[in-house]
N, C-alpha and C positions, 0 to 999 in steps of 0.2 A: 670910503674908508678914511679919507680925510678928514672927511667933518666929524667922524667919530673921535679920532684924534685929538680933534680942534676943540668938542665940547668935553674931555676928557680932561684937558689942558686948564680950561674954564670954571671948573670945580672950586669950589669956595675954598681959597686955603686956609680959610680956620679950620676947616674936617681934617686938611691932611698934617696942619702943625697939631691939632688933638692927639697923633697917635691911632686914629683910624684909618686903617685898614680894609678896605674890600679883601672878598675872599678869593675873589680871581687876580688879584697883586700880592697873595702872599708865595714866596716863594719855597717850593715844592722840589726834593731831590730825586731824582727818578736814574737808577742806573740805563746803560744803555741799553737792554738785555729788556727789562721790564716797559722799557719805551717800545721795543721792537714788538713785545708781547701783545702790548696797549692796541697797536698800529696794524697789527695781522688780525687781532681779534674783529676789531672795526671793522675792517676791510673784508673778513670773512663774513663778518654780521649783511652787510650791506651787499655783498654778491650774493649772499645763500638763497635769496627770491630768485634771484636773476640764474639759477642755477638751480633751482626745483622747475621754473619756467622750461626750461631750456630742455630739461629731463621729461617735464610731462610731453614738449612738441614733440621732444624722439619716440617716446611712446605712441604718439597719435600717431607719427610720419610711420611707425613701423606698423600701426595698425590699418593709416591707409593704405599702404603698400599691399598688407595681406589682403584689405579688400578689393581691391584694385587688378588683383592676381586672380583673386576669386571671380571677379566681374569678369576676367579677358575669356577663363575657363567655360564659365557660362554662355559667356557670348558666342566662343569658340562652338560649344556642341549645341546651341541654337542654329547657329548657322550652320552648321552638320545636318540637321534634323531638318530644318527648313529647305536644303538642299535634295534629302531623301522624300520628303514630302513632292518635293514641285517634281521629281523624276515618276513618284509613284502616279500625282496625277496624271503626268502626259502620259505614261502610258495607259494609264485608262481610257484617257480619251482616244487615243492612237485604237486601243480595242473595241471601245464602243462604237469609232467611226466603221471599223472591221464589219463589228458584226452590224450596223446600219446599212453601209451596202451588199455585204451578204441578204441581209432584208430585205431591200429593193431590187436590189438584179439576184434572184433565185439563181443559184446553177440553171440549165439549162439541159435538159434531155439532150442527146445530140441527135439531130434529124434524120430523115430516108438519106438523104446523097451522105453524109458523114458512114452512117453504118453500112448503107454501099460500098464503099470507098472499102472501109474496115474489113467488110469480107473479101472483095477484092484481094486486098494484103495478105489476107490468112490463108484465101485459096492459092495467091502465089508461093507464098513460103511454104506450106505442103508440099507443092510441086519440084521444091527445087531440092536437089538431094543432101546440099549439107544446111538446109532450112535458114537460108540468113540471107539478106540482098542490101546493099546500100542504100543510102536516102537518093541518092542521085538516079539509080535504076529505078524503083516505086515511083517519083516523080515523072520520070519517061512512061513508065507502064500507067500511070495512070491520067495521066496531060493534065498534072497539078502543081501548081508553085511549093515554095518551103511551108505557109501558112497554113494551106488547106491540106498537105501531108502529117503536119504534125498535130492538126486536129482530127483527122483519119487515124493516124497511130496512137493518139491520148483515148480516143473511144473505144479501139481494138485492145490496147492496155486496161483498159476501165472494165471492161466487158470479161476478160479473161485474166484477170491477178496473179501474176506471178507466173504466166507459159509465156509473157513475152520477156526479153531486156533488148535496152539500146546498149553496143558497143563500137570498140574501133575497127575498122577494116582491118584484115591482115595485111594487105600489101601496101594501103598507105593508111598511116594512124592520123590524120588529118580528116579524113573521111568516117563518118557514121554510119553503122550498121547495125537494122534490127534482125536479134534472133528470135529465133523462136525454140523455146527451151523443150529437152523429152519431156513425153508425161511418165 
């Protein structure tokens, strides 16, 4: 700024004893009102980029937003669906493995000693007059553990659907009793 000054100063003064005038030395009255007008105009000129800028990012920022709201929604019921999917396949596989070893170990007929055993049980319960005995008593009567009793009674049940039920003892509910129902 100085040197601009300085060659300003420098000027041939035969221009400035002529009577000439540059245009940016002539002096100009401006109230104060129309100065202030001058200086807001500017000011306005020269922010209104900075201020469509500022407008279009609110615009983006409000449209990433919605997408971004959009994306959580999405993600949200993918991972819902990919959760329903992995439950539907285990249980498939849970069923397939079912029915694979259904496939290789068949049921199984129950054998002579089983269906022995089974009559055994039914000729006793006939005999007894209110038709029902403990598991505890069938075991004595028959010199069998819990195992092979209640494979004797799932054949005797198998065999005759619905004349047998298990219940509780009357005198102690702790204890198990098969009845044997009228026909």
């Amino acid at each position: 700024m100085i040197e601009t000054a300085t060659a300003i100063n420098t000027l041939p003064s035969a221009a400035r004893q002529a009577g000439f005038e540059s245009p940016s030395e002539q002096l100009i009255t401006l109230t104060y009102s129309q100065l202030q007008g001058l200086i807001v105009q500017a000011v306005q000129e020269s922010i209104q980029p900075l201020q469509d800028e500022i407008s279009q990012l609110r615009e983006e920022r409000g449209q990433d937003r919605q997408e971004i709201a959009s994306l959580r929604l999405k993600m949200a019921s993918l991972e819902t669906l990919q959760e329903q999917d992995t439950n539907r396949i285990c249980l498939d596989i849970a069923y397939d493995r079912r029915r694979l070893t259904a496939l290789e170990h068949p049921a199984k007929e129950p054998g002579k000693t089983e269906t022995s055993r089974a009559e055994k049980i039914e000729k006793y319960l006939q005999g007894r007059p209110d038709h029902r005995a403990t598991f505890e008593t069938l075991k004595g009567c028959l010199q069998i553990d819990n195992v092979l009793l209640n494979q004797a009674i799932k054949t005797l049940m198998d065999r005759h659907p619905g004349q047998y039920r298990i219940g509780k003892s009357p005198g102690d509910k702790r204890k198990r009793t098969l009845i044997m129902l009228p026909k």
